[in-house]
matplotlib code that plots the C-alpha trace (Angstrom):
import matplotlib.pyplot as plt

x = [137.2, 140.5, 140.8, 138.1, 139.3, 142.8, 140.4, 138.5, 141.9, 143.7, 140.3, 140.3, 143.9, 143.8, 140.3, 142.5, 145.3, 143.7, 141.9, 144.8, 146.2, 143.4, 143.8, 147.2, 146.7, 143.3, 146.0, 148.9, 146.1, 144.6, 148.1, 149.1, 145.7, 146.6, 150.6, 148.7, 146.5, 149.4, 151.7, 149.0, 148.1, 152.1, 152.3, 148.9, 150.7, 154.1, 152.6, 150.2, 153.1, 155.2, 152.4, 149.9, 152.7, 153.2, 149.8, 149.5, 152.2, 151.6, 148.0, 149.1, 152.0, 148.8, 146.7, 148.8, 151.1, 149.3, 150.7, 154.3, 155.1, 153.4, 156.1, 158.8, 158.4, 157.9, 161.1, 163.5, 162.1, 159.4, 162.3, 163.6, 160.5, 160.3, 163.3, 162.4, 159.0, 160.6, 162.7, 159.3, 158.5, 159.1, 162.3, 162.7, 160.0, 160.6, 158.8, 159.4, 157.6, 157.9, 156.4, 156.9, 157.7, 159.8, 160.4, 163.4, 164.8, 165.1, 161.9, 162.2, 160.8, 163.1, 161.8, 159.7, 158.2, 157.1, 155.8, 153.4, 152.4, 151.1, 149.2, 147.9, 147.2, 145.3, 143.0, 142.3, 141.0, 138.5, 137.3, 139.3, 142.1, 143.6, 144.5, 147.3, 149.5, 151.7, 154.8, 156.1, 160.0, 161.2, 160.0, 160.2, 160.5, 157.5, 156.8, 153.8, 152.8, 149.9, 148.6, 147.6, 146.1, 145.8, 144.0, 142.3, 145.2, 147.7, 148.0, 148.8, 152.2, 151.7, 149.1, 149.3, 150.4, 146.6, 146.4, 149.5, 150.6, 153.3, 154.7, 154.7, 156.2, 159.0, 160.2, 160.2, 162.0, 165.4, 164.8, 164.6, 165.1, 164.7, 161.1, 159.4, 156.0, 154.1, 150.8, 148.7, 144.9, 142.7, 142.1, 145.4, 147.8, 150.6, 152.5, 152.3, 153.8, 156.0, 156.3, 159.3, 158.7, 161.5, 160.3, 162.4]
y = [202.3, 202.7, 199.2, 198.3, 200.9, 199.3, 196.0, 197.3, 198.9, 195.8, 193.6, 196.8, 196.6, 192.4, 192.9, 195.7, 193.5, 190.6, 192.3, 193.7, 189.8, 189.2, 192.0, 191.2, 187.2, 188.2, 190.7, 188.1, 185.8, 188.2, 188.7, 185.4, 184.7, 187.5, 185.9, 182.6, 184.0, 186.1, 183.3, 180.7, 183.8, 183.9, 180.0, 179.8, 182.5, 180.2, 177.4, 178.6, 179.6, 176.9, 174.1, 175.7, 176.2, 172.7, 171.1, 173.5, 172.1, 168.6, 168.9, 170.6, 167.6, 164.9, 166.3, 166.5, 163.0, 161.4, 159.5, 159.0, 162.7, 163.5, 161.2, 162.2, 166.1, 164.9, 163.0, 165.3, 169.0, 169.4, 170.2, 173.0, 174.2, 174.4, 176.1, 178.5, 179.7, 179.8, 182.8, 184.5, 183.7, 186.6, 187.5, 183.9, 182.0, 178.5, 176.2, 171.9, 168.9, 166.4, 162.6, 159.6, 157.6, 159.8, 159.1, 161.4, 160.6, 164.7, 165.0, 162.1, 164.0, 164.6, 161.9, 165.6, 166.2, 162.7, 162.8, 166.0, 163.6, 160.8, 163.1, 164.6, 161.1, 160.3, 163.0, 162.1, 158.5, 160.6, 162.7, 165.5, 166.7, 169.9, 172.4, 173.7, 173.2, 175.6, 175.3, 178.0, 177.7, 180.1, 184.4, 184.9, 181.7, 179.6, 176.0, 175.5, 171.9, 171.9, 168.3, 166.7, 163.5, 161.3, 162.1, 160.4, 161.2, 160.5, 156.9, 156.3, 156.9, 156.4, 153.5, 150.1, 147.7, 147.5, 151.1, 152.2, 153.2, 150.3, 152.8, 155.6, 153.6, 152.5, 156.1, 157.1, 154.2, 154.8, 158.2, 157.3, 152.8, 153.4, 154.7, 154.6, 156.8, 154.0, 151.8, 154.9, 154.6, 157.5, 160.1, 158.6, 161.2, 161.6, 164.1, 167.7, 171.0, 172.7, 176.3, 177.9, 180.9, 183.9, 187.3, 189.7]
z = [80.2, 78.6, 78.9, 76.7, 74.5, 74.2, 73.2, 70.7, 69.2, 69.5, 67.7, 65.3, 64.1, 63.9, 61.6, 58.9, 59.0, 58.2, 55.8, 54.3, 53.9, 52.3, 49.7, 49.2, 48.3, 45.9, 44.1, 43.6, 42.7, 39.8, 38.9, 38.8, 36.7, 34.3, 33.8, 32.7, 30.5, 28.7, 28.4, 27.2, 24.3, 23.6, 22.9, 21.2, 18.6, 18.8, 18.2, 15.6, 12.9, 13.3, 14.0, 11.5, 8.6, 9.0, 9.2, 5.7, 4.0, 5.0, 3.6, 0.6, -0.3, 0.8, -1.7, -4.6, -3.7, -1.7, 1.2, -0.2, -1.5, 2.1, 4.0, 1.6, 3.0, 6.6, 6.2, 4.7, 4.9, 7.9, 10.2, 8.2, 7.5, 11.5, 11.7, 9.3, 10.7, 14.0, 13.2, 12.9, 16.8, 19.0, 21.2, 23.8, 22.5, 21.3, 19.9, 19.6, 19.7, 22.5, 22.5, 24.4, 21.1, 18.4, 14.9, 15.2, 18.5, 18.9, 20.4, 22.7, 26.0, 29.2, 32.4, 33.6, 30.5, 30.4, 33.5, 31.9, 29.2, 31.5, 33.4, 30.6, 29.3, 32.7, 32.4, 28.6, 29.9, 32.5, 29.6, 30.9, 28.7, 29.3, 26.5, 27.6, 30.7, 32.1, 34.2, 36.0, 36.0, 37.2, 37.6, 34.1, 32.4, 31.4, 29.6, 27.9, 27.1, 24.2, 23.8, 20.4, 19.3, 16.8, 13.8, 10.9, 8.7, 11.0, 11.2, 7.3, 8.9, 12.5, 12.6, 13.2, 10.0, 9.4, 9.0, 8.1, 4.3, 3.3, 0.7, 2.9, 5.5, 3.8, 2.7, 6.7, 7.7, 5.7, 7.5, 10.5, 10.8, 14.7, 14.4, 17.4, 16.3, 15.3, 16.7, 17.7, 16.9, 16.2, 19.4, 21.2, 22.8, 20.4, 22.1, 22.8, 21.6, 24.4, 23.9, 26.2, 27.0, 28.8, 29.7, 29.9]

ax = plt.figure().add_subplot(projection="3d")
ax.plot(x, y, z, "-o")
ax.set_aspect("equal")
plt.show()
């Protein structure tokens, strides 16, 4: 009799623990979930001010310059207007642009980052492309990768010759006569925005 008591204790104590190894894992799990979804809001807002105020801009000089005044601001101000809206960012968030083929060699990505861009690349060709990416760095430091394509307006400076604005063109080169950000159709990966992010 106390023998099979001793058994049934023994199966009784293995079933809690278990159980409580299960509770722990679903907890870090919910946690975990709950990190992402904070961080991805964090570099949405990031990349909102200092993306958006650019796309603005950029629209505003295209409509009243058309292509030229357009590459003219791109070539000589968009950086400082970067700069400028990323002082509005909150404490440890950063915000820059990364691409496989930069017009100013400054967002050339790192070999790991460029590794995130082909796989990101990959899952555009299976129909599959991810909005955001997030890399865990360390316990309170995140990357966020936030891919963008090509669009329609995009390739008067970043198009092939066919597509590409000659006069435009010519005002980004004595910018930058190393150019690399050219030959993209429409709906190609261009690059991505990577948000860093430190918690403190």
């Amino acid at each position: 009799m106390k023998k099979n008591i001793l058994i049934l204790s023994t199966i009784t104590a293995a079933v809690l623990f278990a159980g409580c190894g299960n509770s722990s894992k679903n907890v870090a799990k919910t946690d975990n979930n709950k990190a992402q979804k904070e961080i991805k809001m964090k570099a949405k807002q990031a990349i909102m001010t200092v993306g958006g105020t650019l796309k603005k801009t950029m629209g505003a000089k295209m409509k009243e310059g058309g292509p030229s005044m357009a590459a003219e601001f791109c070539s000589n101000s968009a950086s400082k207007l970067a700069q400028d809206a990323s002082k509005n960012l909150e404490k440890g968030v950063t915000v820059r642009r990364i691409t496989s083929k930069p017009r100013d060699s400054k967002n050339m990505a790192t070999d790991e980052q460029l590794e995130v861009l082909k796989d990101i690349e990959a899952k555009m060709k299976q129909g599959k492309m991810p909005k955001m990416v997030v890399k865990q760095i360390s316990k309170n430091h995140y990357q966020v990768y936030k891919p963008f394509k090509v669009g329609d307006k995009c390739v008067i400076c970043h198009g092939t010759k066919e597509t590409r604005d000659e006069n435009a063109y010519k005002i980004i080169l004595e910018k930058y006569p190393n150019d690399k950000a050219v030959g993209y159709k429409v709906g190609d990966l261009r690059g991505a925005f990577l948000v860093d992010i430190i918690n403190e």
